[in-house]
Steps between C-alpha positions, in 0.01 A plus 500: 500500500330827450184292473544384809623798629113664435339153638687563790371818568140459414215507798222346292142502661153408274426851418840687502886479443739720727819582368822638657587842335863408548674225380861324552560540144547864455446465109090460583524802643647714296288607165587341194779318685453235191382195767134557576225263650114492478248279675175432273171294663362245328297687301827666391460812660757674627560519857789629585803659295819563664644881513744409218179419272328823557592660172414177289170516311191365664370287239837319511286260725270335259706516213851354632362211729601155302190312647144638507412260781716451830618133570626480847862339477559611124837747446476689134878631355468741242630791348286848368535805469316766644599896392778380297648329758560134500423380782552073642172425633447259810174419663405200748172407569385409843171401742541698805358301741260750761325384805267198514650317191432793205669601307622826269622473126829776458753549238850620659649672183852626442652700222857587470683719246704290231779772459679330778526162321547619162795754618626168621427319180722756280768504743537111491438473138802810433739285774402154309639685189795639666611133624419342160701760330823467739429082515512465100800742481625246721443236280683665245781549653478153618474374119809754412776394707359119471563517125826689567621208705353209295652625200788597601653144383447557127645860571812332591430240197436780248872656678670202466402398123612858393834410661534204285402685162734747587812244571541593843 
């Protein structure tokens, strides 16, 4: 959605790419929000870098980009990390299509923060133990008074044949 958020916004021309310097999303705003984007051309320059991507390094262009070469329609997932941050990596390829049928090669890139989904990946993983703890103490318990009851007929055996070798 973010990728389409930047699409959205894009004025594209032949020589040029306008920008807002606001966006809906405040996090592309705000520096080192942890969700940036970046528009490369086809030579895989950068273009554009949102205000949330100011502080990441420059060359993060040519080293980070999946693909050398832009395919229009193509969508690369990835992960990276860039200043010891890991970093999910998202980047759709597309033809603008300009004025008398040409055409412009652009890479709409987006990079969010992974401490988001890992916070959430601990947090599952500690409540998946929690549950599994309390379901197999469960089980026990289950087992316990089961046995309890299902034996509770030689109990009464074991009662009764003591009676006898005692007389009563």
């Amino acid at each position: 959605s973010h990728i389409y958020l930047l699409l959205g916004a894009a004025d594209v021309s032949k020589k040029s790419l306008w920008m807002p310097e606001q966006f809906q999303e405040p996090r592309l705003n705000q520096i080192e929000s942890g969700l940036y984007g970046i528009i490369y051309d086809a030579q895989l320059n950068e273009l554009w870098r949102s205000p949330s991507a100011k502080l990441l390094s420059k060359k993060m262009a040519a080293s980070r980009t999946e693909n050398t070469t832009i395919s229009p329609g193509a969508a690369q997932f990835s992960t990276i990390s860039i200043n010891n941050e890991d970093l999910f990596s998202y980047s759709q390829d597309i033809l603008w299509e300009l004025e008398k049928g040409n055409g412009r090669s652009l890479r709409f890139s987006i990079y969010h923060s992974q401490d988001e989904f890992k916070a959430e990946s601990k947090t599952y993983q500690s409540q998946s133990w929690k549950w599994l703890g309390i379901f197999g103490l469960c089980i026990l318990l289950a087992q316990v008074i089961i046995l309890r009851w299902g034996l509770n007929p030689l109990k009464n055996l074991a009662t009764d044949l003591k009676k006898i070798e005692s007389g009563d």
